[in-house]
Structure formats: C-alpha cells, structure tokens
C-alpha positions as CSV (number, residue, x, y, z in Angstrom):
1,X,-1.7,3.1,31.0
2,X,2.1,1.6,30.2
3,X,3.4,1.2,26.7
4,X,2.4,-1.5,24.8
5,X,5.0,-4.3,24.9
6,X,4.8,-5.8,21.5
7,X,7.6,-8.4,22.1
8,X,4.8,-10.2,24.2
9,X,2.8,-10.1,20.4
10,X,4.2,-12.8,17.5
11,X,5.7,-11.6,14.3
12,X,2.4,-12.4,12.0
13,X,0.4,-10.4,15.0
14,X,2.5,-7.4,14.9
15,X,2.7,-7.5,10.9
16,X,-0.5,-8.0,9.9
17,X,-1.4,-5.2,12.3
18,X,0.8,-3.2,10.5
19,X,-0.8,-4.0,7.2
20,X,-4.3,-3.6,8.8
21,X,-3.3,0.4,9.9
22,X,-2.2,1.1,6.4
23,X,-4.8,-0.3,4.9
24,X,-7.0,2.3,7.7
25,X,-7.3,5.4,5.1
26,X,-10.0,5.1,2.6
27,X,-7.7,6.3,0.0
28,X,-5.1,3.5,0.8
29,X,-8.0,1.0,0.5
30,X,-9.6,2.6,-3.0
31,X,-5.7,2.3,-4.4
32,X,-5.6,-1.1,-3.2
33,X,-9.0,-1.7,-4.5
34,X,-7.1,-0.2,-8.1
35,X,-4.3,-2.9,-8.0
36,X,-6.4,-5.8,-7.3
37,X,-8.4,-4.9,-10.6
38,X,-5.9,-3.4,-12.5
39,X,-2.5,-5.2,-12.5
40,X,1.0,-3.9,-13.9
41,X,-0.7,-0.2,-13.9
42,X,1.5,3.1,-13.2
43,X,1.3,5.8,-10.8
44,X,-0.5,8.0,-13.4
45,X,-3.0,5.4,-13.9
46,X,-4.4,5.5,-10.3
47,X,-4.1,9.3,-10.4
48,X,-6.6,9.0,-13.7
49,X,-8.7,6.5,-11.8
50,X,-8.7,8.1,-8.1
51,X,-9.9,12.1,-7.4
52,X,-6.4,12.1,-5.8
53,X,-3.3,14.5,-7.2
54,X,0.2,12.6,-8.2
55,X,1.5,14.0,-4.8
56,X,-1.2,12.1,-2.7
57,X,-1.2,9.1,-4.2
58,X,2.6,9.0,-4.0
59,X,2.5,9.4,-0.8
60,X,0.0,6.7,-0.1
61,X,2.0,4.0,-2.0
62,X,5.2,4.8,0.0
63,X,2.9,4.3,3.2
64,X,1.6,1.0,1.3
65,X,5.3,0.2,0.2
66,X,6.2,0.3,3.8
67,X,4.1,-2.7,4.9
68,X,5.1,-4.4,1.3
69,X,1.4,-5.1,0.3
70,X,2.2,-5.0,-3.3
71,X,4.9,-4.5,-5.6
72,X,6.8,-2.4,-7.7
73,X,9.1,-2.4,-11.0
74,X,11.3,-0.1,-11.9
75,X,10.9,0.8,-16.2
76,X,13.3,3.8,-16.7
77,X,11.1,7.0,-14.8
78,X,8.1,5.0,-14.1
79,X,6.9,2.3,-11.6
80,X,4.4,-0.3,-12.5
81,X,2.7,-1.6,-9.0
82,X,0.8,-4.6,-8.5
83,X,-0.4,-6.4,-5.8
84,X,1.6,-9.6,-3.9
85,X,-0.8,-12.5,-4.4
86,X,0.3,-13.9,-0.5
87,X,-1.5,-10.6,0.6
C-alpha cells in the first residue's frame, strides 16, 4: 500500500486528525480532562492531580502544545495552561 497523500485531505481534516492522535494517550486525555476543570493551573498542579512525574507530564503538554489544544502563559519560571475555548 502507497503513502497516504494528505494534500488530497482539507486543512480542518488533516488538523483535527492531528488533534484527534494527540488526544490518543489516556494520559493526554486525563491532562486535558485537568484543564477543562481546572483553568489557569500550573504544571505542578496536574503533577499533584495525575499519578504522573513532572518529566511525563511535560512531555505530554509539549505533545499537546504541538496541536495547540490549549494555552500557555509565561509568569517568570512557571507556565499556567488552559484550554482554547474554539477546541
């Protein structure tokens, strides 16, 4: 079988499957779940909340950051993440 040809696919099509294969580990989806309850929090506050070390759920919101399913501000060393309401 060929290689997908994703140019054939529109834009929405190709992001939202993006969005749809991060949102594939369960540990993505329970940090999501986090953000949609708990808005504004910090890294250390999903850490608290999730049986996940810093390192790992680091690592899952870069993977989230890539498809931009929330947001994040920058207070001196820490990052508050919430989610996008359009998402």
């Amino acid at each position: 079988m060929g290689l997908t040809k994703t140019d054939t696919y529109s834009t929405e099509i190709i992001e939202l499957s993006g969005i749809i294969k991060a949102l594939g580990h369960p540990a993505r989806m329970a940090i999501v779940s986090y953000l949609a309850n708990t808005p504004n929090c910090i890294t250390n506050d999903i850490v608290e909340e999730l049986p996940l070390s810093q390192a790992t759920v680091s690592q899952h919101l870069r993977e989230l950051r890539n498809v931009d399913p929330h947001k994040g501000d920058i207070e001196g060393t820490s990052v508050s993440y919430a989610l996008i309401p359009k998402n």
